[in-house]
C-alpha positions in Angstrom: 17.3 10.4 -7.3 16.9 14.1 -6.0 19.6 15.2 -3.8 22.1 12.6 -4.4 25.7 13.0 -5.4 27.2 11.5 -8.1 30.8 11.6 -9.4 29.8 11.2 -13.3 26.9 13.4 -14.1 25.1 12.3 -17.2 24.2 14.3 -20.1 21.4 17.3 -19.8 17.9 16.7 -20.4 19.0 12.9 -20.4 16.4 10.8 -18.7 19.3 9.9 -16.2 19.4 13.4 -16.0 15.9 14.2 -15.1 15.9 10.9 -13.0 18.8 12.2 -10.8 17.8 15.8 -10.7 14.0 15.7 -10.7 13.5 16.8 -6.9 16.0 19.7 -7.5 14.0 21.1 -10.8 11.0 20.6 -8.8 12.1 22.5 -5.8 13.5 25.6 -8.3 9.8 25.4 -10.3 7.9 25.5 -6.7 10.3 28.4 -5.5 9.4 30.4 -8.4 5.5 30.1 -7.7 6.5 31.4 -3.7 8.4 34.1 -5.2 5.2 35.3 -7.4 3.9 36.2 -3.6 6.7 39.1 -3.7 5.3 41.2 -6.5 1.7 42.4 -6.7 1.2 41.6 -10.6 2.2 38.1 -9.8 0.6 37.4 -6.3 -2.8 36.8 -7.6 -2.1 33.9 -9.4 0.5 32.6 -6.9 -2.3 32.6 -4.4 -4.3 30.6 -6.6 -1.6 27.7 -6.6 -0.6 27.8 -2.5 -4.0 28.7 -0.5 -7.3 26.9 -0.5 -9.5 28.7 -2.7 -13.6 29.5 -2.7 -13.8 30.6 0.9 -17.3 31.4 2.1 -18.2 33.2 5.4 -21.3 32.4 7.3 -22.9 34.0 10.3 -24.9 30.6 12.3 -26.2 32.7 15.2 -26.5 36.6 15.8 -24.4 36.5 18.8 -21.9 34.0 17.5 -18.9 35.0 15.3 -19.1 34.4 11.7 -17.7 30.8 10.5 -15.7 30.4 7.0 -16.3 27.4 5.5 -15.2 25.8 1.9 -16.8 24.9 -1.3 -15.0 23.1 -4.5 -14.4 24.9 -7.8 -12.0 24.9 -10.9 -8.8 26.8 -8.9 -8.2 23.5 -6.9 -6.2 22.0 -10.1 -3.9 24.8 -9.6 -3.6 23.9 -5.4 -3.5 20.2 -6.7 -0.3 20.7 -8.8 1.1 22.7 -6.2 0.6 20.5 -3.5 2.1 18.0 -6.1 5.4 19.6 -6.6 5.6 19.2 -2.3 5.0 15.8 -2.5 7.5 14.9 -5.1 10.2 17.0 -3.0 9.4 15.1 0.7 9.3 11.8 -1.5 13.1 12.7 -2.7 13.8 13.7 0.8 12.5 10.6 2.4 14.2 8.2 0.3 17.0 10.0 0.5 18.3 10.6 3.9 16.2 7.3 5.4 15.4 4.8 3.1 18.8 4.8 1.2 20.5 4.6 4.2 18.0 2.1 5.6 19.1 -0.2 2.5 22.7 0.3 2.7 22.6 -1.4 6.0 20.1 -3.9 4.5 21.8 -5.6 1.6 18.9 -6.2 -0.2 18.5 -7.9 -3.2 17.1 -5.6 -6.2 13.5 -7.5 -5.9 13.4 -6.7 -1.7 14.6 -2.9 -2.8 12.0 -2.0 -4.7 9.5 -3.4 -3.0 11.6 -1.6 0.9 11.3 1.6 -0.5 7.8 1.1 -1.8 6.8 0.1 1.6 9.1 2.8 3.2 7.4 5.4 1.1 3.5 4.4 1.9 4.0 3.4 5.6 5.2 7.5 5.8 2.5 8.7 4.1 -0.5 6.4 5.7 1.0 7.5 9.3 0.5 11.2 8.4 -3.0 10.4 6.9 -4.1 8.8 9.3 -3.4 10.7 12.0 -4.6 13.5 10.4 -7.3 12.4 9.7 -8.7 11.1 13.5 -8.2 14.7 14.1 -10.7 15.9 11.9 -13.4 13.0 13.1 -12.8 13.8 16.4 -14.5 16.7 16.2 -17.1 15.8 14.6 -20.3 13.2 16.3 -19.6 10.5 14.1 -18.8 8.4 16.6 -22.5 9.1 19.0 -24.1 10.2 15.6 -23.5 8.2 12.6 -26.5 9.6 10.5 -24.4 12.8 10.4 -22.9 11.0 6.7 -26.0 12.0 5.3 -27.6 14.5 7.4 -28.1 17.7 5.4 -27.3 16.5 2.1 -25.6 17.7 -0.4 -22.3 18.4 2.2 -21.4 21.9 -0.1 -19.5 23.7 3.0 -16.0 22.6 4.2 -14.1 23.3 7.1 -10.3 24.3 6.4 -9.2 20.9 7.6 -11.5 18.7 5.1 -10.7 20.5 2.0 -7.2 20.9 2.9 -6.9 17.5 4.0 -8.9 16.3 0.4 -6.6 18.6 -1.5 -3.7 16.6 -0.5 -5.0 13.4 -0.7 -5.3 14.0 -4.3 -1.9 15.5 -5.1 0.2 12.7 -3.2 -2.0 10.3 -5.2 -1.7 11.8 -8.7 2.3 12.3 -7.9 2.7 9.0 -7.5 2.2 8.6 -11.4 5.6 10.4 -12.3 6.9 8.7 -9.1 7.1 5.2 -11.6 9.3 6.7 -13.9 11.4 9.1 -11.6 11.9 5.4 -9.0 12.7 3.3 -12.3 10.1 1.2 -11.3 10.2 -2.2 -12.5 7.9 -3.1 -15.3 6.5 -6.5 -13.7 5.5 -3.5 -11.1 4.1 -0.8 -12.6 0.4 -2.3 -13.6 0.1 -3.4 -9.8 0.6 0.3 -8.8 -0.9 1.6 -11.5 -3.7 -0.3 -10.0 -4.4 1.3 -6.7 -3.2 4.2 -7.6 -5.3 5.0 -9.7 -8.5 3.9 -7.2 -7.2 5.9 -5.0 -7.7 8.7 -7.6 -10.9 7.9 -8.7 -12.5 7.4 -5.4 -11.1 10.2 -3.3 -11.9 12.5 -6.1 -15.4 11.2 -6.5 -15.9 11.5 -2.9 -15.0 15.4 -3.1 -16.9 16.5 -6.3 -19.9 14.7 -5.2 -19.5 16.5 -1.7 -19.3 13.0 -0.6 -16.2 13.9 2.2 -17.4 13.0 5.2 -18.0 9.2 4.0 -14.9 9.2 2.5 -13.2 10.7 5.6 -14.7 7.8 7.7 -13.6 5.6 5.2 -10.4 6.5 4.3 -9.1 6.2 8.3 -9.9 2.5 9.1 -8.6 2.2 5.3 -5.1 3.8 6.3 -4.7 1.9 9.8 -4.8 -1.1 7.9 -2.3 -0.2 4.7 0.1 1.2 7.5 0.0 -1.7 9.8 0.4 -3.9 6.8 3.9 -1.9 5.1 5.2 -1.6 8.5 5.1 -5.5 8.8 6.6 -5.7 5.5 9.5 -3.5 7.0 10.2 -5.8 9.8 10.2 -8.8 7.8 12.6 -7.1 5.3 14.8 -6.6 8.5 14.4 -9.6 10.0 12.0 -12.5 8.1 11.4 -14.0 11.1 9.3 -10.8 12.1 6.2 -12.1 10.2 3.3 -11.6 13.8 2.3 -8.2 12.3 0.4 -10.0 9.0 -1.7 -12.1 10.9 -3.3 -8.8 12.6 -3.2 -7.2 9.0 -5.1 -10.2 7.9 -7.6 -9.8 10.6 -8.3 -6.2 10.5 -8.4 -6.2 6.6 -11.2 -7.8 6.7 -12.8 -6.1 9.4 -12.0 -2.8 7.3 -13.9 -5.0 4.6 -16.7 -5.3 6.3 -17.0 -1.9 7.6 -16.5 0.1 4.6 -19.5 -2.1 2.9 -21.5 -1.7 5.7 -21.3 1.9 5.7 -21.9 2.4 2.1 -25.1 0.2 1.8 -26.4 2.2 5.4 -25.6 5.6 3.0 -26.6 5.1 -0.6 -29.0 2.1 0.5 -30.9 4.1 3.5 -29.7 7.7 4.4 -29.5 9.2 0.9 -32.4 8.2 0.0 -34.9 9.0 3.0 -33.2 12.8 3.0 -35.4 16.2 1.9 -33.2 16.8 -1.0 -34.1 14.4 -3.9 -32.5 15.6 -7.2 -29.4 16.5 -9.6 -28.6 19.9 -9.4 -24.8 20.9 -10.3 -25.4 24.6 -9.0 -26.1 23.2 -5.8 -24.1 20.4 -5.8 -27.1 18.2 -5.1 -26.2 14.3 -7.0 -28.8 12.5 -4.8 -30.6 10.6 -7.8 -30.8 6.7 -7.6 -28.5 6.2 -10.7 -25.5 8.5 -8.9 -26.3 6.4 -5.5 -26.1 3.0 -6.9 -22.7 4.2 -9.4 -21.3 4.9 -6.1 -22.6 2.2 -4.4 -21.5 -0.4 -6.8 -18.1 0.5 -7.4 -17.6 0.7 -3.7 -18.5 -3.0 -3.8 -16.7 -4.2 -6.7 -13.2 -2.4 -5.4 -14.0 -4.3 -2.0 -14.3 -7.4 -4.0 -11.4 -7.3 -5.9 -9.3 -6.4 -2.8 -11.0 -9.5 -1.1 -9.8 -11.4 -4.0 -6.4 -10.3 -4.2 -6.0 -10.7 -0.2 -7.6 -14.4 -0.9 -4.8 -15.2 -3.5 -2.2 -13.2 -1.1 -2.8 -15.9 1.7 -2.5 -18.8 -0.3 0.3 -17.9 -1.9 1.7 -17.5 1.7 0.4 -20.7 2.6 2.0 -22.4 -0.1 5.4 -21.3 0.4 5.2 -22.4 4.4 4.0 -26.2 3.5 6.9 -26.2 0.8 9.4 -24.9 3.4 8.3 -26.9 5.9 8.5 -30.4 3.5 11.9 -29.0 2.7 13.1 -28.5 6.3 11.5 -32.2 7.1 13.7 -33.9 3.9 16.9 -32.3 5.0 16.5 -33.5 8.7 15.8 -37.0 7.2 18.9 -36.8 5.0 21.2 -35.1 7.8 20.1 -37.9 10.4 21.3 -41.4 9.1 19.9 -44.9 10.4 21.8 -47.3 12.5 24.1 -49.7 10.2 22.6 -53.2 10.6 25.4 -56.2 10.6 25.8 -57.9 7.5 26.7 -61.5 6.7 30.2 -62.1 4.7 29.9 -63.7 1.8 32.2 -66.2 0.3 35.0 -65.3 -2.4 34.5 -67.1 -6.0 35.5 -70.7 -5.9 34.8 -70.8 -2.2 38.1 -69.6 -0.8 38.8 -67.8 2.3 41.6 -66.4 3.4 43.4 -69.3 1.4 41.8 -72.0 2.3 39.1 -74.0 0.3 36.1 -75.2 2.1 34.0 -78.0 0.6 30.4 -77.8 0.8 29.9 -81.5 1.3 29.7 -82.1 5.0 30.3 -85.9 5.3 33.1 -87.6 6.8 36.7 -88.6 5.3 35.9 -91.8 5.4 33.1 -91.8 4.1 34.4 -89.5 1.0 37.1 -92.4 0.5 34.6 -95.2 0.7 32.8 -93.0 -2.7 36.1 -92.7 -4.7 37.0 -96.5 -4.1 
């Protein structure tokens, strides 16, 4: 783990090595692209990695000042791998100085780490995101306007908010890869995150090539509210199990989400994209408004919805199996604790009809009548 001491350091270029020193060899590699700023041969290229790139100035009115807007190109890999080196240095920084101490207090078990600082780590980053991004909608009229998600279509121009905000959308994502190896992630893990992670991937980075941001903007926020509210309930319950209220709102409002994100995307591909003045494929202009494009889009929107639907499905009975067998559990070890009332039993006689000593015959007639038999 970056930043962390250790009393025996491990041999160089190790993987323990790399593991416990990758935020430090990050930090020296971003350090040198800031110090390429200093020196004029160097500062071009440096640029290229830190600022947003492809800036274009427009005048809208004769009276009003000119307006710089954003377009897409090549140069964002290079402001994508930059961005990347930050987020691998605030992921070390996070886990070190809150989530390790966090556990510490904790005592988790290895299982309930993993799974803490994976929770820990998202919650973080779905707070800033989202926040972020109801900034950016507020200023726009989505919420009086909705046809504004495909008004004007193809979407070429960006403010410096959007592309920023795009930019690092992608590079947390994509540094979540080397994240598995630099966490140790557990193998029984790693296809689960490799999972959404790579969704995440593929759809925000469709939505920015295809100058599709301002539905993935509007998506991505209800999206966000609900990953955050679900790994801060996670949290609770890792402090305290018997926090569990916070996944029964999850469970309502991931459905909601559910329902919103389809219904938004049929309204776009299904009627606004395809009633607008600009009908074509055109990569100079960034025009993909043909019906095989729209119903791509369309129907992997659906089937990632459906496959979160189903893995939500499974989620709650899984949940729901666990309570009934806790709750038969509980009911057999109050049954067991609680014994009945002892009922009175009748005393048998010894062998040979002795008690105490003295033998009692079982023929009830009278002495005389006994001696009248044996004469």
């Amino acid at each position: 783990m970056g930043f962390r001491k250790k009393n025996k350091s491990p041999p160089v270029l190790s993987h323990e090595f790399v593991i416990q020193n990758h935020a430090d060899m990050v930090s020296c590699l971003a350090m040198i692209i800031l110090l390429g700023l200093m020196f004029e041969v160097t500062a071009k290229f440096a640029i290229m990695f830190i600022t947003v790139q492809y800036n274009v100035t427009q005048v809208l009115d004769e009276k009003s000042d000119p307006v710089n807007f954003y377009q897409y190109g090549p140069k964002d890999v290079a402001t994508v791998f930059f961005y990347l080196l930050i987020a691998v240095i605030l992921h070390a920084l996070i886990q070190e100085y809150i989530l390790d101490k966090m556990n510490r207090r904790l005592h988790l078990s290895k299982t309930k780490h993993s799974k803490f600082n994976e929770s820990g780590q998202l919650a973080a980053f779905y707070l800033f995101s989202f926040i972020w991004g109801c900034s950016i909608l507020t200023a726009e009229d989505f919420a009086t306007n909705p046809t504004f998600l495909w008004e004007d279509y193809p979407h070429t121009h960006m403010v410096f908010q959007v592309k920023f905000f795009y930019i690092c959308q992608i590079a947390y994502w994509l540094h979540a890869l080397p994240e598995l190896y630099f966490q140790k992630v557990r193998k029984e893990d790693i296809p689960r995150q490799l999972y959404y992670i790579c969704l995440y991937v593929v759809h925000i980075t469709g939505a920015y090539v295809l100058n599709l941001h301002r539905l993935g903007l509007v998506l991505l926020v209800p999206h966000y509210l609900v990953e955050l509210l679900f790994h801060a309930s996670r949290l609770f319950y890792f402090s305290d199990e018997n926090k569990q209220k916070g996944f029964t709102l999850w469970a309502l409002l991931f459905v909601i989400a559910r329902l919103l994100t389809l219904t938004l995307s049929v309204l776009t591909f299904g009627f606004g994209l395809p009633r607008t003045e600009n009908q074509g494929f055109s990569l100079a202009e960034g025009n993909f408004n043909v019906l095989t494009i729209r119903m791509t889009c369309l129907a992997a929107i659906c089937l990632t919805q459906a496959w979160m639907m189903w893995k939500f499905i499974n989620f709650q009975l899984k949940k729901w199996r666990e309570h009934s067998q806790n709750q038969a559990s509980k009911k057999k070890t109050t049954t067991m604790t609680v014994s009945p009332k002892s009922k009175p039993h009748k005393r048998e006689p010894t062998r040979g009809g002795a008690a105490n000593g003295v033998v009692k015959s079982e023929d009830k007639t009278s002495p005389r009548a006994r001696k009248a038999k044996a004469s």
